[in-house]
N, C-alpha and C positions, 0 to 999 in steps of 0.2 A: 819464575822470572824468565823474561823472554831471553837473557844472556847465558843461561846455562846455569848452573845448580852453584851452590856454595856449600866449602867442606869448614867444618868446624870442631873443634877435640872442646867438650865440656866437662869441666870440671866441676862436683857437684862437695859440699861439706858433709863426709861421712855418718852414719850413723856408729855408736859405741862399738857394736860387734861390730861391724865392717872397719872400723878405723880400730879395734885390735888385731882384725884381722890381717890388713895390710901393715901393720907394725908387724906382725910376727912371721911374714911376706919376707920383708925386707930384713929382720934380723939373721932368718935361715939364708937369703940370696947373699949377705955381707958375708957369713960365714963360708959358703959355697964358693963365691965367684973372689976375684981379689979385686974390681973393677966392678961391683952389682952397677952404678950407674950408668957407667959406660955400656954394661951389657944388655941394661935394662931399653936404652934407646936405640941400640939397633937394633933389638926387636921391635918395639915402637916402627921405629924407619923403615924395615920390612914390609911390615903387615901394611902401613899406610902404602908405601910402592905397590903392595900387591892391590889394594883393595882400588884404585886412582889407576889404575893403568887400562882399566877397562870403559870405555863410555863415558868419559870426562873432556871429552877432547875441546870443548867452548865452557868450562868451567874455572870458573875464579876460588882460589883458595885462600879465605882467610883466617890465618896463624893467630886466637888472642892470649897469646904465651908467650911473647916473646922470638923463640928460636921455631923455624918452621922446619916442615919435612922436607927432601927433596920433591921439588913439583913444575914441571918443565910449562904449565900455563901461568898465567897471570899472580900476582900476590900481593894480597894485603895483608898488614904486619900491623899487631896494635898494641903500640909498647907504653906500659903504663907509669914507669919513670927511669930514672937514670942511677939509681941508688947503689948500685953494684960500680959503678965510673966516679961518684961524686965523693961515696964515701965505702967502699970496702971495708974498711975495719969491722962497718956493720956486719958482714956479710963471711957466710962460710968460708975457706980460701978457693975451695971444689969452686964453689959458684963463681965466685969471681972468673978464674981462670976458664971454666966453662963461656961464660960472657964476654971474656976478650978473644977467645979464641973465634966464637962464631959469630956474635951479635956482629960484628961489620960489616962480613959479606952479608946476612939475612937483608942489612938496610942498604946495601949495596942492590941487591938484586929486587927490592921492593919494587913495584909498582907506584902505591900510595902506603902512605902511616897514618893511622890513626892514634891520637895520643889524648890522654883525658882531663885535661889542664895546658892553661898555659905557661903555669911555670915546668912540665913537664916539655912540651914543646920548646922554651928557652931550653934546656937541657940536654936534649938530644941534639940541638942546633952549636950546642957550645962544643961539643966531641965529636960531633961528624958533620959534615960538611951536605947537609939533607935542603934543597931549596924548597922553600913556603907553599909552592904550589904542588908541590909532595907531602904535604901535611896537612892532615883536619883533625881540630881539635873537637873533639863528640864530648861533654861535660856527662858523669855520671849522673844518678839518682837515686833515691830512697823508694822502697817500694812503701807499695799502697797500706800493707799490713803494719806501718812504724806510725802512727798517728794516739794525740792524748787519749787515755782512757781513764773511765772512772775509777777511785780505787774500790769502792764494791764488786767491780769485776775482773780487778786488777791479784787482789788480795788470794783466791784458792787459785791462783795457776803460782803467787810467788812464794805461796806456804810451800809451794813443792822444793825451796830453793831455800826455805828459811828468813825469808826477808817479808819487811811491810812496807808497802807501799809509804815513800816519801820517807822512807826512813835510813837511805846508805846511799853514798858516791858511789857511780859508776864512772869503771873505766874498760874497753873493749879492744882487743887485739893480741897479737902474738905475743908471748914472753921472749922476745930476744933485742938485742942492744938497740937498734935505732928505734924500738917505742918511748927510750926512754924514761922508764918505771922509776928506778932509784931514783930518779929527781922528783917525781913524784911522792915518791916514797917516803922522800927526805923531808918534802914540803908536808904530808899530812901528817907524819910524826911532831912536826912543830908547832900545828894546831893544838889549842887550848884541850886538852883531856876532858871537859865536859862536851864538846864539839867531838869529838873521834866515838865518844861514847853513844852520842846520839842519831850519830851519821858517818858508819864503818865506810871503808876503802871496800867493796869490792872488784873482785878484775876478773874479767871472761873471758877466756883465750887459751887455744893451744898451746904446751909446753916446747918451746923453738930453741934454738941453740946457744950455747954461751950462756945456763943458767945459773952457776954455780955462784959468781957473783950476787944474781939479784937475787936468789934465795938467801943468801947472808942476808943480805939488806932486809930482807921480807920477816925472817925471824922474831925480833922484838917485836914487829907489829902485829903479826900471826900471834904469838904467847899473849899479846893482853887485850883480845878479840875486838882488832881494830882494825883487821885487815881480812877477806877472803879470798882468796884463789880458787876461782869455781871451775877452772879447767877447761873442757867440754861442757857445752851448756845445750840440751836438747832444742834444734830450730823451733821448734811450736813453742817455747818459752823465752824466744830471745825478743819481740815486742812489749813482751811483757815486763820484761827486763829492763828495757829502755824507759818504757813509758814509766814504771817505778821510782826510779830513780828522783833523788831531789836535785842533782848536779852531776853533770856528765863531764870528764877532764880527759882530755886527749891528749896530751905533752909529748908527743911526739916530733923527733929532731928532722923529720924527713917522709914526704909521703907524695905521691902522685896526684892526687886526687882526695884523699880521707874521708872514704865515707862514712865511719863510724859517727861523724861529731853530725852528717846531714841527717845520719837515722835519727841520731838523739834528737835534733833540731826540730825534725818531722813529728818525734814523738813528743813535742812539748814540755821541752826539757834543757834548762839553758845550761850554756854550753861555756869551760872554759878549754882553750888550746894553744897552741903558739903559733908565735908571729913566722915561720918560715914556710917554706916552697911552698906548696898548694894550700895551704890552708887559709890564709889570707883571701884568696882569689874564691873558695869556698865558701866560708863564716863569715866573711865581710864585718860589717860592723853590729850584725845579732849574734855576737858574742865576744868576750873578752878572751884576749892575748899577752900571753906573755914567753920572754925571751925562755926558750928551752932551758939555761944554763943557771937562769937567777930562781933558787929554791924561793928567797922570800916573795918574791914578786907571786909565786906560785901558791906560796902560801896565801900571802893577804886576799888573792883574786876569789881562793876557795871558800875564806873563811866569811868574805862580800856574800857571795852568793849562797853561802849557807844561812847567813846570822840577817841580813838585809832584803826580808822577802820580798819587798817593793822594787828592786833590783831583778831578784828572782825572777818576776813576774813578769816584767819588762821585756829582759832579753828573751822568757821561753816563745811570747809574743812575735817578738822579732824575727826566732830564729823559725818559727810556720810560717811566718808569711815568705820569708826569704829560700825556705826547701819548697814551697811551691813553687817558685822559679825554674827549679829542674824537673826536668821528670823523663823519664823513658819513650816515651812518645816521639818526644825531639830528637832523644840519642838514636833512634831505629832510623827516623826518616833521613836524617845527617850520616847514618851510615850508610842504608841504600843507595845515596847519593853519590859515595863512594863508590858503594857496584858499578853505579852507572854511568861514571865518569873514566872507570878501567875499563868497563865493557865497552865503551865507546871508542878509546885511544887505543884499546888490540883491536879493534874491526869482528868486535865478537856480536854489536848487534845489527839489525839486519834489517 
């Protein structure tokens, strides 16, 4: 780029041994330090100072994590919602208190923000005082690997998994409070038992904090094989996964953007979720909503699109033609635009 280079920290979804490994990482450093987090980012802060302090001098850094390092050039900052401001309960206390301490200068000292919705952008504009021409909203996407597939070639990657093709609810995301599970939980235990029997609850997703509750919850539906919790689910099988599925439910109280319901949409796979922050602005109208808080609403929408194939069919229709609207192509060009709207107002091009 003729403005100088761009720094960026990626974040990648571990494989089994690496993701024990860095649990077993971090239970040694909680034991060791009294502060692992805290000590863990000034390390972090170091290494970055050292590595940037050499030959960056017309370089733009863009932070997509939220909190940046110190970086005396330019910075873009790409905050993907407000969920630690809106509603904390969700949320560790550590984090929170991390988020108020520094998220105001970070967007204090930005340059530009990138935000990936526009009910995220309402959000950040409700708590800080950020003007519009400081903001571009870049819309995520679905990659290209989440599209329908046969269940002939769907069937030996989900036997690895235990599942048939069109035969269990998915549901995809973290286990911690703002995905909202128990309501979930609660809606597909009130489904008819020949319905639960034919079409389990499963859930993919990392074990996240505050679980003690939803594993209560989870219990009876675990004991009468109506429910799984697949935990870690190996990436080369997560397509597979989606595209299986007879009904994807995303009932989550709060999200930035929710890509899980675009993959399932991409995968031909209709989609129910709720009516709040991004998802609306996401799912549009190929797919059905309902209020996070009303189990039966949650129920009935499930039990539509399980039991009323014509239904079924309609929205998975809808919801491809409507995840072709996004795609990654757009989000790249809308964000070098960004470069080059910074690079231009620091005098870094030439």
């Amino acid at each position: 780029m003729a403005y100088g280079m761009r720094i960026e920290r990626h974040f990648r979804l571990p494989t089994p041994a690496a993701a024990l490994t860095a649990q077993t990482a971090n239970r040694m450093l909680h034991r060791l330090l009294p502060f692992p987090r805290t000590t863990r980012r000034i390390i972090e802060r170091t290494l970055f100072n050292y590595r940037t302090r050499v030959g960056l001098k017309n370089a733009i850094y863009h932070e997509p994590n939220y909190l940046p390092m110190e970086f005396s050039g330019p910075l873009v900052l790409t905050l993907c919602d407000m969920s630690c401001f809106d509603h904390p309960e969700t949320h560790p206390v550590e984090r929170v208190k991390l988020m108020e301490r520094h998220l105001p200068g970070a967007i204090e000292r930005a340059d530009h923000i990138i935000v990936i919705s526009h009910d995220s952008k309402r959000a950040l504009q409700r708590w800080f005082s950020v003007e519009d021409e400081r903001i571009t909203t870049t819309y995520l996407a679905a990659d290209a690997r989440f599209h329908p597939q046969p269940a002939d070639q769907l069937r030996p990657l989900l036997e690895q998994l235990h599942l048939e093709p069109q035969g269990y609810v998915l549901c995809v995301g973290t286990l911690e409070p703002r995905k909202n599970l128990e309501i979930l939980f609660s809606a597909f235990a009130s489904l008819p038992a020949p319905l639960r029997k034919r079409y389990p609850l499963v859930v993919a997703g990392m074990h996240g904090w505050n679980m003690d509750r939803l594993m209560k919850d989870a219990q009876a539906l675990i004991r009468q094989g109506d429910l799984r919790l697949l935990g870690y689910v190996e990436d080369s099988l997560i397509p597979a996964l989606y595209a299986g599925a007879a009904a994807f439910c995303y009932p989550s109280r709060y999200e930035g953007f929710g890509l899980p319901a675009l993959e399932a949409m991409a995968s031909g796979v209709p989609v129910l979720t709720t009516n709040r922050t991004s998802l609306p602005e996401v799912v549009g109208p190929a797919g059905l909503m309902v209020d996070p808080d009303d189990v039966g609403a949650m129920r009935d929408s499930l039990q539509a699109l399980l039991e009323d194939h014509g239904l079924a069919r309609r929205l998975a229709a809808a919801g491809l033609e409507r995840a072709s609207t996004f795609n990654w192509e757009r989000c790249a060009r809308e964000t070098i635009a960004v470069y080059a709207h910074v690079a231009q107002a620091r005098g870094l091009l030439t």
